[in-house]
N, C-alpha and C positions, 0 to 999 in steps of 0.2 A: 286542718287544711294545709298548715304548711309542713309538717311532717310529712302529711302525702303527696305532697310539692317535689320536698326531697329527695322520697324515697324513688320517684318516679322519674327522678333527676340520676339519681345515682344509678338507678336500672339500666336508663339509657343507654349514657356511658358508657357503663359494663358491655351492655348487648354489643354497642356497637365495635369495639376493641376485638377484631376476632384473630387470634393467632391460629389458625388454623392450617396443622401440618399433613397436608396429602399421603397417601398411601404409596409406596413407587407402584409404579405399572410394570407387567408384568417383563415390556419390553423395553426398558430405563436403556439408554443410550450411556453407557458408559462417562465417568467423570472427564476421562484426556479427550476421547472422541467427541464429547458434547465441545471442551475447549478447541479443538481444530475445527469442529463443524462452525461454531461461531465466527473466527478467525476468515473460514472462506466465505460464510456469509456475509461478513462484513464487508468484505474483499470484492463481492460478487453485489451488492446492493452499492456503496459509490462505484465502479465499473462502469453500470447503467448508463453514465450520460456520458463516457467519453464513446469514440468510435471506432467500431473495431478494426482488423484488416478488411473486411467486406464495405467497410464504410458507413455500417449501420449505429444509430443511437438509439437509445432505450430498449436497449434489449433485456428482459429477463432474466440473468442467470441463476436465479435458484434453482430452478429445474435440474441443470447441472451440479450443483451440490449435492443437493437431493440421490440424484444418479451416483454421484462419487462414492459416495456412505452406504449406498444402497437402504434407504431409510423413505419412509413418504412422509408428507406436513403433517399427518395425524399420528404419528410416533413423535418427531418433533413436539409439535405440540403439548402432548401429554410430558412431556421427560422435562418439557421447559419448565410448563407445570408446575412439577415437581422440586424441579431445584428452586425456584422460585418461591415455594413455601418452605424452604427450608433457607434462610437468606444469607449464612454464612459460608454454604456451599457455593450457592450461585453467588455471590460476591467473590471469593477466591476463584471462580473457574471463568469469573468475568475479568481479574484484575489477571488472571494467567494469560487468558486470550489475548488483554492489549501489552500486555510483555512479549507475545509471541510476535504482535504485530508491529511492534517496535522494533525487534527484533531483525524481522523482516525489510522491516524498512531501512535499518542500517546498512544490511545486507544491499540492496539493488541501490544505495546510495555511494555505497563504497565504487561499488561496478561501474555505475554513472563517471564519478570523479576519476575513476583511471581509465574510463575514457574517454573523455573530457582533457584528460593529461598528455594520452598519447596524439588526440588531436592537436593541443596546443604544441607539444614537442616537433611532430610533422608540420607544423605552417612554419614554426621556429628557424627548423631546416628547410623548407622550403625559400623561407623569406631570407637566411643566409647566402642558400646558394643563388637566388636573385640578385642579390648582392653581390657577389662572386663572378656572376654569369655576366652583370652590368659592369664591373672594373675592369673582366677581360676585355667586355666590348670597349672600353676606353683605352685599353693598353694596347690593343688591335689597330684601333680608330689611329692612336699616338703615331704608331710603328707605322702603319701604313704613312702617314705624314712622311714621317723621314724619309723613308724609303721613296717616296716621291720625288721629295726633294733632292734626292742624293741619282737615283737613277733619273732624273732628265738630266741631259745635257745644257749647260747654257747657251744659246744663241744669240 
């Protein structure tokens, strides 16, 4: 009994463990293309909730990805698949995609802060020549004093 306790033990186990590696399809979405399609997926699934220039939220954009690649969800799919049973591909074309997105984000971070710089440089000059603009009016303000003082006559 307890041998077939075991055996039925160890069977289990076994069955349930499946490394099971897919066939490609016939139309496998290329390794670089699969990493940029992720990249704008990703890019395109948080988008969703901010609003766009029309002023809309929750907008869809896969559909637009989808379009870019010219690919539909059922190639997708299949090619995810794919690399998904294969885990050290999909791992490296996962860990390229958020380098590419990193990437990217330095990129529209750098652009932000210089301009962000040239804003701070223009109030800088701005708020100098306010400065500037305020002493003359005091240096105005002064002059005209004297010049009061000296052009009346005393009576």
């Amino acid at each position: 009994m307890k041998k077939g306790f075991y055996f039925l033990s160890i069977l289990l186990i076994c069955s349930c463990t499946s490394n099971t590696i897919l066939k490609a399809p016939e139309d496998l979405i290329p390794k670089d293309t699969m990493r940029i399609l992720l990249q704008d997926m990703q890019i395109a699934t948080s988008s969703q909730f901010f609003k766009n220039n029309n002023l809309e939220k929750n907008v869809n954009y896969m559909a637009f990805v989808f379009d870019k690649y010219k690919i539909d969800s059922v190639r997708f799919k299949a090619s995810n698949l794919y690399y998904m049973s294969r885990i050290d591909e999909y791992k490296e074309i996962l860990e390229n995609s958020k380098k590419g997105l990193e990437t990217l984000k330095k990129y529209y971070e750098d652009i932000r802060n210089k301009q962000d710089s040239l804003r701070r440089d223009s109030i800088k000059k701005l708020k100098s020549k306010k400065l500037n603009i305020d002493s003359l009016h005091k240096i105005i303000d002064k002059n005209l004093k004297t010049l009061d003082t000296v052009a009346k006559p005393n009576l």
